[in-house]
Backbone bond lengths (Angstrom), bond angles and torsions (degrees), N, CA, C in turn:
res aa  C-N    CA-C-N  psi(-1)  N-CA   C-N-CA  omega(-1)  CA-C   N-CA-C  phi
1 X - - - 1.457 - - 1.523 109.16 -
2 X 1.260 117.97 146.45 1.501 138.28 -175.42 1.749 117.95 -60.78
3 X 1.713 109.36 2.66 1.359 112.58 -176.55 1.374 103.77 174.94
4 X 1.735 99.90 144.98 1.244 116.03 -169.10 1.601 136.77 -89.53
5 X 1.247 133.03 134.83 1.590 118.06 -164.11 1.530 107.79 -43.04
6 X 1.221 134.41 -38.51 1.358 123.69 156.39 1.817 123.65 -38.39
7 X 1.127 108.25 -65.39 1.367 107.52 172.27 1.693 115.13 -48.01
8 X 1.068 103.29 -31.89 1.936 100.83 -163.49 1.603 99.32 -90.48
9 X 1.199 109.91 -15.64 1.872 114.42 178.26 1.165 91.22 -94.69
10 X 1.301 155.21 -4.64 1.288 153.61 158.60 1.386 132.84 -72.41
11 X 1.478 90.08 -36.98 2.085 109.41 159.77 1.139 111.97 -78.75
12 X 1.353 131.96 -22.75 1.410 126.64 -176.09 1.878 114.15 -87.71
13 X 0.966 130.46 106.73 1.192 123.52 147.30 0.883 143.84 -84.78
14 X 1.689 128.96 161.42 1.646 126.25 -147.44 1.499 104.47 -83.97
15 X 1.556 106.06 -20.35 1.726 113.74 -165.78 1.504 125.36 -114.50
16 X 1.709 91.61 17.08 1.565 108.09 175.65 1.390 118.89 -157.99
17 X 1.105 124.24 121.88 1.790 123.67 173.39 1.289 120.26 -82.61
18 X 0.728 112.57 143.40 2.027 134.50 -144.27 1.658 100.29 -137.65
19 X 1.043 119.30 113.23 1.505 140.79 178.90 1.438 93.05 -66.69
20 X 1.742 98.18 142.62 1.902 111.17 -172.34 1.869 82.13 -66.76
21 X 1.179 126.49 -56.95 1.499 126.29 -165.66 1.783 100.81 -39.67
22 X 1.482 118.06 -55.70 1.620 104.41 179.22 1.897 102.07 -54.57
23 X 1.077 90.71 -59.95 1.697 86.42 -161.69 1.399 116.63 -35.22
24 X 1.351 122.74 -41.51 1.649 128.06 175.26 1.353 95.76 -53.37
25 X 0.935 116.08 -67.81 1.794 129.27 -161.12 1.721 108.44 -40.33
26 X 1.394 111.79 -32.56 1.416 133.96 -171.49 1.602 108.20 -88.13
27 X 1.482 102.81 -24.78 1.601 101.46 -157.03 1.499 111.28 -118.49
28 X 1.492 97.85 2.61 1.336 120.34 177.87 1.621 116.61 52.44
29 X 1.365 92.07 59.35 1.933 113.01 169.78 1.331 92.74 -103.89
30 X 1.220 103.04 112.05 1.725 117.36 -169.18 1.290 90.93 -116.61
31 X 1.720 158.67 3.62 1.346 158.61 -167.83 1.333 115.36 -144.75
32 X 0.830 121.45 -174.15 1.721 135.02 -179.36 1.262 113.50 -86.62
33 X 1.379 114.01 -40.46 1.767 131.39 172.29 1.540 99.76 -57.81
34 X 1.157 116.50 -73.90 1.483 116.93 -173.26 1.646 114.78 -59.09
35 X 0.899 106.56 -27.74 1.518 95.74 167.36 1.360 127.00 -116.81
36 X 1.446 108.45 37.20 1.247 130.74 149.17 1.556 121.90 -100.03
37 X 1.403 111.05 -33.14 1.362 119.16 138.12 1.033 137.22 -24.15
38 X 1.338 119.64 -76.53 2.006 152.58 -173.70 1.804 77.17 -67.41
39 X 1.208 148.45 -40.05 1.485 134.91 -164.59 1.966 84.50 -78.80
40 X 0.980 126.79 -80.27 1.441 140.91 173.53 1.829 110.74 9.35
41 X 1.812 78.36 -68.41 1.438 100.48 -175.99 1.149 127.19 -58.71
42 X 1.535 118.40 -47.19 0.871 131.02 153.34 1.628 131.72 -51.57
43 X 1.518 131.13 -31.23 1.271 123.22 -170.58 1.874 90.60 -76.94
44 X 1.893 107.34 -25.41 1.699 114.41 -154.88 1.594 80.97 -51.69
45 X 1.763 106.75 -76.19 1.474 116.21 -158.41 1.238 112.53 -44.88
46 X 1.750 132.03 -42.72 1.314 114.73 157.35 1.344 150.00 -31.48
47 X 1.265 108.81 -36.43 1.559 116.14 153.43 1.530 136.35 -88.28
48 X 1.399 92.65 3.56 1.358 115.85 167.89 1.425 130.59 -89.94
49 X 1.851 103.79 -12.20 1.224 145.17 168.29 1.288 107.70 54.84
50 X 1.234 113.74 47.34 1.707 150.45 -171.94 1.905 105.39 -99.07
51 X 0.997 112.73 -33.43 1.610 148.10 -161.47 1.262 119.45 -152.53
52 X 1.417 104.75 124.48 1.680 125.43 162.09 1.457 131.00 -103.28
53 X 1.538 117.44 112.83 1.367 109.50 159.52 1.215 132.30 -84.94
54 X 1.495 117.23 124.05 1.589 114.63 164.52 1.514 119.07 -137.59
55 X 1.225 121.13 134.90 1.252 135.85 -166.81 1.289 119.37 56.63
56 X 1.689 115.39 40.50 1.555 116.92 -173.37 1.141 110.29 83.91
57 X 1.517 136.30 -14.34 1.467 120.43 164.23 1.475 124.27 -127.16
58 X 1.351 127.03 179.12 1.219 131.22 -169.16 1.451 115.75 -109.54
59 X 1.584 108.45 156.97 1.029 139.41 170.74 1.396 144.19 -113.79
60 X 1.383 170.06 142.28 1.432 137.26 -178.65 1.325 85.02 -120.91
61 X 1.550 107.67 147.78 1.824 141.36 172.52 1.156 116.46 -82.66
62 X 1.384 111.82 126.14 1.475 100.75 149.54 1.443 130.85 -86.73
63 X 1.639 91.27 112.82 1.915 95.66 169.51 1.635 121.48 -98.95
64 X 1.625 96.40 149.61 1.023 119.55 -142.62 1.956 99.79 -81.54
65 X 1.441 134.97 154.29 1.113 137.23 -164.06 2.292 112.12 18.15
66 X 1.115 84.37 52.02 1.576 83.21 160.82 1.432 111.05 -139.03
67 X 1.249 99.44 150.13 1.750 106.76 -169.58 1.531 117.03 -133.71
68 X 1.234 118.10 152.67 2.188 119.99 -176.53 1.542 88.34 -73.07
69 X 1.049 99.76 141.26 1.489 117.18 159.58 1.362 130.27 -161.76
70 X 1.417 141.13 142.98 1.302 146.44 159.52 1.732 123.67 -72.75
71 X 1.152 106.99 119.15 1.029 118.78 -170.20 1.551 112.15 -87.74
72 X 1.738 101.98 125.86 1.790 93.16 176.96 1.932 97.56 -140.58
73 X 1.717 77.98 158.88 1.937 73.07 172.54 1.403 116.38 -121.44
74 X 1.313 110.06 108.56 1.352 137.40 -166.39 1.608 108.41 -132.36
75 X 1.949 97.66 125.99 1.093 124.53 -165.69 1.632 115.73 28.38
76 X 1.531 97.43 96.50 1.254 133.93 -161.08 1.795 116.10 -3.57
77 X 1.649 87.63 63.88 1.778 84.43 176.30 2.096 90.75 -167.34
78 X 0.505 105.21 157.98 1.461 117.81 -174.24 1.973 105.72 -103.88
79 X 1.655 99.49 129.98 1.506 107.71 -159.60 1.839 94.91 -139.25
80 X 1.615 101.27 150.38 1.520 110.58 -169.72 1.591 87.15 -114.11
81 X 1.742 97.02 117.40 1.812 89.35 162.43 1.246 96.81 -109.90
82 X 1.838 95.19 141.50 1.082 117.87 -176.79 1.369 131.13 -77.11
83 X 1.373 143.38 89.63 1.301 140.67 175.62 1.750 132.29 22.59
84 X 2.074 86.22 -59.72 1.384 103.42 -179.85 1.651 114.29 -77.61
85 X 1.662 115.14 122.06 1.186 114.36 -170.29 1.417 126.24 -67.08
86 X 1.413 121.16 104.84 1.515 121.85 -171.20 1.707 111.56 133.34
87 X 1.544 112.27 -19.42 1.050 113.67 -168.44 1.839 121.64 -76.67
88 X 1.049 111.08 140.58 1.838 106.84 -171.85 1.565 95.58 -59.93
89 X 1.580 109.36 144.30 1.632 128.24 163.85 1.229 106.82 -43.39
90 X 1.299 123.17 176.88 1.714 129.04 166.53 1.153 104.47 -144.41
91 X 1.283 112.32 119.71 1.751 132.82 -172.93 1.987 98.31 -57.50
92 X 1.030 105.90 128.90 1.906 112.49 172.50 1.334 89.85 -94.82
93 X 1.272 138.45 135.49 1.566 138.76 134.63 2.010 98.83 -73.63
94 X 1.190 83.82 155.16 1.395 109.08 179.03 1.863 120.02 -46.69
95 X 1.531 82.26 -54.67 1.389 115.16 -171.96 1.626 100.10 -71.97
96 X 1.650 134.48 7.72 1.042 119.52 -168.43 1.313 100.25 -156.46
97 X 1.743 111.03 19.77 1.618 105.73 167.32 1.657 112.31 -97.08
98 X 1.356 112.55 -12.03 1.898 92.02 153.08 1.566 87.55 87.30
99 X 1.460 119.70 -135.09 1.285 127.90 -152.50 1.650 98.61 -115.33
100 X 1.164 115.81 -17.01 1.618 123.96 -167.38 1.283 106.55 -51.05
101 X 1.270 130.25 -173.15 1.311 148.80 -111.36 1.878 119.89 166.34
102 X 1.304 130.65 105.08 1.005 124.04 166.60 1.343 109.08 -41.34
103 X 1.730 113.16 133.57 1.636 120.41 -146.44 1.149 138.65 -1.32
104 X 1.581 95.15 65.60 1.184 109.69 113.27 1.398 147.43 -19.82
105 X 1.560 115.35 156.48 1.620 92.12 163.10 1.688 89.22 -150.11
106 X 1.864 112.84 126.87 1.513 84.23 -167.22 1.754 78.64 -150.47
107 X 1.189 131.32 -179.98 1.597 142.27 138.92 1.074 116.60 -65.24
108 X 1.580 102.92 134.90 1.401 111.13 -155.80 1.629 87.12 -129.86
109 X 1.585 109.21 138.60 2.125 105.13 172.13 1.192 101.30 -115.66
110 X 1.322 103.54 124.97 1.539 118.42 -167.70 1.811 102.18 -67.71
111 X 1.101 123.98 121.63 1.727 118.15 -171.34 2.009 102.84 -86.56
112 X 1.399 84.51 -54.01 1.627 96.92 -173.92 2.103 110.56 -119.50
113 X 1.442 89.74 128.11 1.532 87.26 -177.21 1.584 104.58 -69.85
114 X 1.182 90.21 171.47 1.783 97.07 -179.10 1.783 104.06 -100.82
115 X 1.382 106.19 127.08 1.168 131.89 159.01 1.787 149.88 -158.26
116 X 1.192 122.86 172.38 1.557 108.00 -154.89 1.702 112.36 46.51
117 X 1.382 101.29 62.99 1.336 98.42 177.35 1.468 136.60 52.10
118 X 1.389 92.62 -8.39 1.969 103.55 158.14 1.362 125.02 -69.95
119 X 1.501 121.26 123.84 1.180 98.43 -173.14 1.733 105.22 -77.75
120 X 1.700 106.10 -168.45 2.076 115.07 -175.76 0.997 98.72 -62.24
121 X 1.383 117.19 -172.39 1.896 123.54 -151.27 1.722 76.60 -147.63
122 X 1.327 126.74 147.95 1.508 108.46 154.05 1.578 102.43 -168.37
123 X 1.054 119.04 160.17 1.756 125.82 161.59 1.150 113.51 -100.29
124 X 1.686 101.77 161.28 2.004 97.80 -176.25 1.973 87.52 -102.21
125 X 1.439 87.62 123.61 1.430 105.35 168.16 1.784 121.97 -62.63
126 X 1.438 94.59 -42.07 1.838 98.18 171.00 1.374 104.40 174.19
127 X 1.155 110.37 138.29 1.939 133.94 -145.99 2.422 76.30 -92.56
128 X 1.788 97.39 115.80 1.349 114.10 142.97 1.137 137.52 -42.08
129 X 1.243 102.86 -77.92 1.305 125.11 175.20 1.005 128.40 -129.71
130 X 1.812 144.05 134.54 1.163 139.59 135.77 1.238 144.82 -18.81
131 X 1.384 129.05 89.92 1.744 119.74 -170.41 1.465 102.29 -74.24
132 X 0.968 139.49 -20.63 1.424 130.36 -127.83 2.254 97.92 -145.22
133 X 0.990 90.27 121.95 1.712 84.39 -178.75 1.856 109.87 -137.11
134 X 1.566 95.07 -3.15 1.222 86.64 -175.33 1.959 100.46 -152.71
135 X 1.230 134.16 154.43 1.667 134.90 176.11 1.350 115.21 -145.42
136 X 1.421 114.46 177.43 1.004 143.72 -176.35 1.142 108.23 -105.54
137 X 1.183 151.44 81.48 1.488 148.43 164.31 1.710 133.65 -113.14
138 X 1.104 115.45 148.17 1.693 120.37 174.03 1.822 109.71 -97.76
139 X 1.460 96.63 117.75 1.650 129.02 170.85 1.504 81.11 -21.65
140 X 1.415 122.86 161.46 1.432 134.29 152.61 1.659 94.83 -151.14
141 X 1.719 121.21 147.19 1.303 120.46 159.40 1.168 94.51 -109.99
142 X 1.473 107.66 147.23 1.648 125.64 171.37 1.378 101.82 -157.48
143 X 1.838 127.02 136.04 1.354 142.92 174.33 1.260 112.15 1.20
144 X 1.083 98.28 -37.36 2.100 93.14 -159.94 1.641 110.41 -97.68
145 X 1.367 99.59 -23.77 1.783 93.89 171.78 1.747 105.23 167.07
146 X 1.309 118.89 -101.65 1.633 107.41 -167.44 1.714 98.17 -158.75
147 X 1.393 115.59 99.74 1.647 113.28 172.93 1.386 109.98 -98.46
148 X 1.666 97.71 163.29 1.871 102.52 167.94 1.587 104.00 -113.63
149 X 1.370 102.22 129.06 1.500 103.26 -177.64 1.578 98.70 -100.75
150 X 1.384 102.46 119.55 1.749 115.68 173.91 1.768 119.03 -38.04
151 X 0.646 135.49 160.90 1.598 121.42 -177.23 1.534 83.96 -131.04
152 X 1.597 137.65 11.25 1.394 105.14 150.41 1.221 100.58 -118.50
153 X 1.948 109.36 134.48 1.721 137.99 -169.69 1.575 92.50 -69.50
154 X 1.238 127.88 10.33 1.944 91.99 159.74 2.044 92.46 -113.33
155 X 1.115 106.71 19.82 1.807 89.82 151.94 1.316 117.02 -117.15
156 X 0.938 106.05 119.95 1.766 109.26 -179.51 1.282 111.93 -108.52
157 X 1.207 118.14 64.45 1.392 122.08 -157.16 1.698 92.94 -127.95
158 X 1.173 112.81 164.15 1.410 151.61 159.16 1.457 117.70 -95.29
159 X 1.542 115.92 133.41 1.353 129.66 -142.82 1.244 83.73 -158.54
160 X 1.603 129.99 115.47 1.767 126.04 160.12 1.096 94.61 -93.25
161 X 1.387 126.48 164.93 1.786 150.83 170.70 1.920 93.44 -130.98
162 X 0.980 75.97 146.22 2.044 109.15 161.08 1.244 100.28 -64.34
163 X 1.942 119.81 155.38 1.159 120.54 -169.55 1.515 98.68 -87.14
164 X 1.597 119.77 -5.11 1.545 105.82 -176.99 1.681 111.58 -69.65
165 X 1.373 125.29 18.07 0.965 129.05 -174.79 1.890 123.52 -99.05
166 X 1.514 85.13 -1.56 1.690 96.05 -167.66 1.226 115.74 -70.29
167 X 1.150 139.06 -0.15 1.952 141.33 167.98 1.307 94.39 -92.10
168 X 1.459 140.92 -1.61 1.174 138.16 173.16 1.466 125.16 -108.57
169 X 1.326 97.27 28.97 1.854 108.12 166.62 1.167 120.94 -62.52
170 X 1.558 115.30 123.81 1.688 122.90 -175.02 1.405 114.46 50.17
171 X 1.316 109.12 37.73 1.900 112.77 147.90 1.153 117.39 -125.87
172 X 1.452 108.72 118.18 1.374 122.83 163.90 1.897 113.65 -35.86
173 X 1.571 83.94 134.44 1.739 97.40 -157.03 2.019 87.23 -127.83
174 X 1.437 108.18 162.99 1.302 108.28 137.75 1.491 126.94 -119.89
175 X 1.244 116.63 134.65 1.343 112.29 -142.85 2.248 78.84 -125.96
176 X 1.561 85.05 134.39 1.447 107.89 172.15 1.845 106.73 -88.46
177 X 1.379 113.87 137.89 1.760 107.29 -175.54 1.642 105.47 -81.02
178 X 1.063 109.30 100.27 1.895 102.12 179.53 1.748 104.56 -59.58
179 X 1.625 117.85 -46.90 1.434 95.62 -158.69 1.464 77.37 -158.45
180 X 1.392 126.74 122.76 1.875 158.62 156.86 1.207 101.99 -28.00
181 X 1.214 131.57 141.81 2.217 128.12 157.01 1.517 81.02 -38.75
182 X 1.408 79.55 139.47 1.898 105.96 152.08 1.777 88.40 -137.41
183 X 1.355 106.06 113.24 1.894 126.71 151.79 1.303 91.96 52.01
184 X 1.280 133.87 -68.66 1.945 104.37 -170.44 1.412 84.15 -138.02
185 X 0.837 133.35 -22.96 2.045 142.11 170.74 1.601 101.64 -46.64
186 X 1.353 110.93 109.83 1.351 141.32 -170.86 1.976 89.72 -74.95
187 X 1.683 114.99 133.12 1.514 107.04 161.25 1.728 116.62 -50.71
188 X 1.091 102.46 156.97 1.486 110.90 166.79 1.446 117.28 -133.25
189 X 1.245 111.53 153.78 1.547 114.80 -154.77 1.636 115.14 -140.60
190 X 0.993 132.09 134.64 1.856 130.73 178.16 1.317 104.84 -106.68
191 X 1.789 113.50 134.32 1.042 101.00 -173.29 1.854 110.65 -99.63
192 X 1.152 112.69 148.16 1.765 114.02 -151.84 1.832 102.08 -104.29
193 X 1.710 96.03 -28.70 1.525 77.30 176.41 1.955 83.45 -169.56
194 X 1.368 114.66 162.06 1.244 132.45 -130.70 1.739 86.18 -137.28
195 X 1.573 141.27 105.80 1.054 153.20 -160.87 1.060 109.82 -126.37
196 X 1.281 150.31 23.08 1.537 160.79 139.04 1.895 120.15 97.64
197 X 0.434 119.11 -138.44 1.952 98.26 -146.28 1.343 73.79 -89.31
198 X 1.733 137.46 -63.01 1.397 123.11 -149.14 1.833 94.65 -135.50
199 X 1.456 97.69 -176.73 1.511 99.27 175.19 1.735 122.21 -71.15
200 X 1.154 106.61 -8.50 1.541 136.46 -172.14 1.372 101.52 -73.00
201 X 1.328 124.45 -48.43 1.212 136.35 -165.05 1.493 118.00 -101.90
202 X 1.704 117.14 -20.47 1.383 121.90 162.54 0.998 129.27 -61.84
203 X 1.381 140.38 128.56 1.478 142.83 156.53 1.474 102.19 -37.57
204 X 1.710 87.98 124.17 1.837 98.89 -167.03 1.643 96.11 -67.89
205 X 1.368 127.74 -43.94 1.509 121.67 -177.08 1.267 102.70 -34.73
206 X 1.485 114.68 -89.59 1.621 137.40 -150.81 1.886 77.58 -50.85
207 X 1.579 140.27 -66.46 0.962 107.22 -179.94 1.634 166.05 -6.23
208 X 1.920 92.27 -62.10 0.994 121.03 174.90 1.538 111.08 -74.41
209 X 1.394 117.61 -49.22 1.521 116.90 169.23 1.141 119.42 -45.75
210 X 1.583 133.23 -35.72 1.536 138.49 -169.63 1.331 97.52 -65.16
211 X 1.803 103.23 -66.77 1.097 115.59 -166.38 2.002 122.31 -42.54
212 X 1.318 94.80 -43.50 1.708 106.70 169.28 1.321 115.29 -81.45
213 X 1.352 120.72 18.82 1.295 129.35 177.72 1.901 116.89 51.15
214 X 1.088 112.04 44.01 1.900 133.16 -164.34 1.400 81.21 -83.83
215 X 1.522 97.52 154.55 2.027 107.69 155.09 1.271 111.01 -42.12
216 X 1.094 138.28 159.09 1.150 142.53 138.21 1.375 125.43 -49.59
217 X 1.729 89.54 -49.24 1.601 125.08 177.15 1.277 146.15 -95.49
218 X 1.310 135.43 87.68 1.514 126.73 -163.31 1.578 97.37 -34.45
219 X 1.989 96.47 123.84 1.798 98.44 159.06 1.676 116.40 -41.51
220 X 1.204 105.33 -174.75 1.344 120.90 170.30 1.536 104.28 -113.06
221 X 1.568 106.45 144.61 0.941 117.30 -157.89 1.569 137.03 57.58
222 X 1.858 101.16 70.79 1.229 113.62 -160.83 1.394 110.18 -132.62
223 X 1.182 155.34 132.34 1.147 142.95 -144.78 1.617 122.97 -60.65
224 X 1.327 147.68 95.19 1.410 127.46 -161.14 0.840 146.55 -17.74
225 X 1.501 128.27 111.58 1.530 111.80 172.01 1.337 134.08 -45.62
226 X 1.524 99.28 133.86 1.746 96.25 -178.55 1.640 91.13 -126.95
227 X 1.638 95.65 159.07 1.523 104.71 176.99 1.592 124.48 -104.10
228 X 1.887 83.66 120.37 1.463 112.76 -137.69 1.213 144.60 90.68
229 X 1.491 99.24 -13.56 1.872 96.22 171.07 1.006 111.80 177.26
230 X 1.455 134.11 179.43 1.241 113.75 172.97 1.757 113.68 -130.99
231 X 1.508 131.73 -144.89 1.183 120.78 -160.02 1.644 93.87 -141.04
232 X 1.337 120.51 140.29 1.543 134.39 -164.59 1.684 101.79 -103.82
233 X 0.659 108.27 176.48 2.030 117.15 -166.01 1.385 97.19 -70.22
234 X 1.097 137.75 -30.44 1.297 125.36 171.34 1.713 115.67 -79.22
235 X 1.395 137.82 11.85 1.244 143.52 -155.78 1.780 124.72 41.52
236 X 1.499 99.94 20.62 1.531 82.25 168.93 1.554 113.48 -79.89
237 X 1.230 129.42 -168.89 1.661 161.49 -168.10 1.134 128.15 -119.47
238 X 1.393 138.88 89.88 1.269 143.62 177.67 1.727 103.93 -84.26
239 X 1.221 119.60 118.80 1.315 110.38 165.32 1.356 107.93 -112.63
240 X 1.120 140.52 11.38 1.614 139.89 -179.72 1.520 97.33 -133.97
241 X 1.373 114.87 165.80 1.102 106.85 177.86 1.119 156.92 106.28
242 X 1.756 137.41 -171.80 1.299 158.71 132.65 0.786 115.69 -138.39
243 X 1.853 128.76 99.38 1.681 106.10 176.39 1.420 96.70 -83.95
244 X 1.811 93.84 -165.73 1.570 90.71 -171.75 1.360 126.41 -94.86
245 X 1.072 96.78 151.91 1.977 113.04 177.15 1.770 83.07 95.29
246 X 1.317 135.41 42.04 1.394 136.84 163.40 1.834 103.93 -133.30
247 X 1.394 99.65 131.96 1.508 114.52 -179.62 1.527 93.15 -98.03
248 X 1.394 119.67 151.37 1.507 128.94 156.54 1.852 105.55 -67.10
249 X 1.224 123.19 -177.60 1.371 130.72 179.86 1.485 98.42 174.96
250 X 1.348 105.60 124.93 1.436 106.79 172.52 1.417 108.76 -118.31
251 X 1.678 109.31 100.97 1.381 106.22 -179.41 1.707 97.89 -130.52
252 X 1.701 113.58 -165.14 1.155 126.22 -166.00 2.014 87.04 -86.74
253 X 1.002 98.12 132.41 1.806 115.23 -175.04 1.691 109.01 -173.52
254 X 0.987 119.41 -166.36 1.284 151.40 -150.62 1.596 84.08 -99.26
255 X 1.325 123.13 134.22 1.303 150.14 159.42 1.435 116.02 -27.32
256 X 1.213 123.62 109.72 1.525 106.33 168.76 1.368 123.35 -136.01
257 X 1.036 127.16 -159.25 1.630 105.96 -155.88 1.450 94.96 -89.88
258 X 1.590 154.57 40.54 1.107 150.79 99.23 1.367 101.87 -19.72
259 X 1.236 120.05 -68.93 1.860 123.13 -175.38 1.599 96.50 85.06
260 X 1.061 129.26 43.65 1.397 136.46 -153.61 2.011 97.39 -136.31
261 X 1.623 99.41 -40.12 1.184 113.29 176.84 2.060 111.22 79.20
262 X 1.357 94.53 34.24 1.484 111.64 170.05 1.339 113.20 -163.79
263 X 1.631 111.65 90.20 1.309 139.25 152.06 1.367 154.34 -144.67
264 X 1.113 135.57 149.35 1.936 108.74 -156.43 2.199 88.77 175.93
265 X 0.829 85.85 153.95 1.718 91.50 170.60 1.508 102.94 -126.14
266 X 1.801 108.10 157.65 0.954 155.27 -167.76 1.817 105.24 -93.30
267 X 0.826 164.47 118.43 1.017 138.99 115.39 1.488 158.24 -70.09
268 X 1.287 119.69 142.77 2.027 104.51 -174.28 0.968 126.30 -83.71
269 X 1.907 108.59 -9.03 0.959 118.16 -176.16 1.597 123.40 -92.23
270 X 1.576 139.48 160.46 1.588 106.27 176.82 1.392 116.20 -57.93
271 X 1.244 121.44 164.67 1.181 144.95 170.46 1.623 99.98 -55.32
272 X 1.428 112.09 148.74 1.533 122.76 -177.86 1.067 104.58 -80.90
273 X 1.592 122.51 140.64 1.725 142.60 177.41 1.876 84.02 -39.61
């Protein structure tokens, strides 16, 4: 869907009801799908008593001891930092992070206040936003079908793959998230490009790009590749280098003095007239 439970608790205010028809209009549900969705979402948070309907439209609630927070997992336990600057962390137990995700960004209900130097106790009430849309993981087969195990130790998550993945046992893949846990529904994931048995053996570029979640793929409409460099809005020529406001990119292009036969730059800037 075209927008995130953060965004749609953001259109709603506590002191005015807002017709589902504005909210699409705002959230850019331009189809029937998407705003069959935004209906979804809305009936979810209603019983979540997050949101009120009356007379066909909505409202958002204020609930009582819950707070925004980002979720991270630090020293082997998972912790909600809180938005408000200064405020103590809130310890996640395991058993009470739900569907979330190291950063995350979700409402968190504080269970137990923090004291005698303990820090708050709390559960994540319902995951905001998505940090994470794309990983680094190694193929695994196990009985039930084909997972990607993340290769960074603060996700401990479960990742299914499609069976077209089976010549790809124990090679590090980057795998795109098709669809989040929903309630006992394990995420599922496509893998986008195939980086060789271990990190040892990957091209550190294409690496590093996965890892920061980069295209894979130079957009379209990007300034031409030239061999060795490319040309900045004014048409000069870099043949050494990166000058500035130029990213490196190591993709399939025109030869450059790598001699490797994969090089070309990116730019941040627009593309030249």
């Amino acid at each position: 869907m075209p927008f995130s439970i953060a965004e749609l608790l953001g259109n709603l205010p506590e002191d005015k009801l807002i017709a589902p028809k504005v909210l699409a209009k705002k959230l850019f549900c331009e189809d029937e799908t998407d705003r069959g969705r935004l209906k979804i979402a809305l009936d979810a948070l209603a019983k979540l008593e997050l949101v009120t309907e009356e007379f066909g439209k909505y409202r958002r609630l204020a609930v009582p001891d819950v707070v925004k927070a980002r979720l991270r997992f630090s020293r082997g336990s998972f912790w909600a930092i809180q938005d408000e600057p200064g405020a103590a962390d809130v310890y996640i137990p395991a058993r009470y992070l739900g569907t979330a995700w190291h950063g995350d960004r979700g409402l968190v209900k504080v269970m137990r206040k923090g004291r005698n130097r303990r820090s708050p106790e709390g559960e994540v009430f319902v995951v905001l936003e998505r940090a994470i849309t794309a990983l680094l993981a190694q193929v695994q087969v196990t009985e039930t079908g084909y997972l990607a195990k993340p290769m960074d130790e603060r996700l401990n998550i479960t990742v299914t793959l499609p069976e077209t993945v089976a010549d790809l046992a124990e090679q590090l893949v980057y795998v795109t998230i098709k669809r989040y846990p929903l309630a006992q529904l394990p995420a599922q994931g496509v893998v986008k490009r195939v980086l060789g048995t271990d990190a040892r053996t990957a091209d550190p570029a294409t690496l590093v790009l996965c890892k920061h979640n980069l295209l894979p793929n130079p957009p379209v409409g990007l300034p031409k590749m030239l061999d060795g460099g490319g040309s900045n809005r004014s048409g000069r020529i870099f043949e050494n280098g990166r000058p500035g406001g130029w990213v490196g990119w190591r993709c399939p292009g025109n030869r450059g003095r790598t001699g490797d036969g994969y090089w070309g730059f990116i730019c941040r800037m627009p593309p030249p007239a």
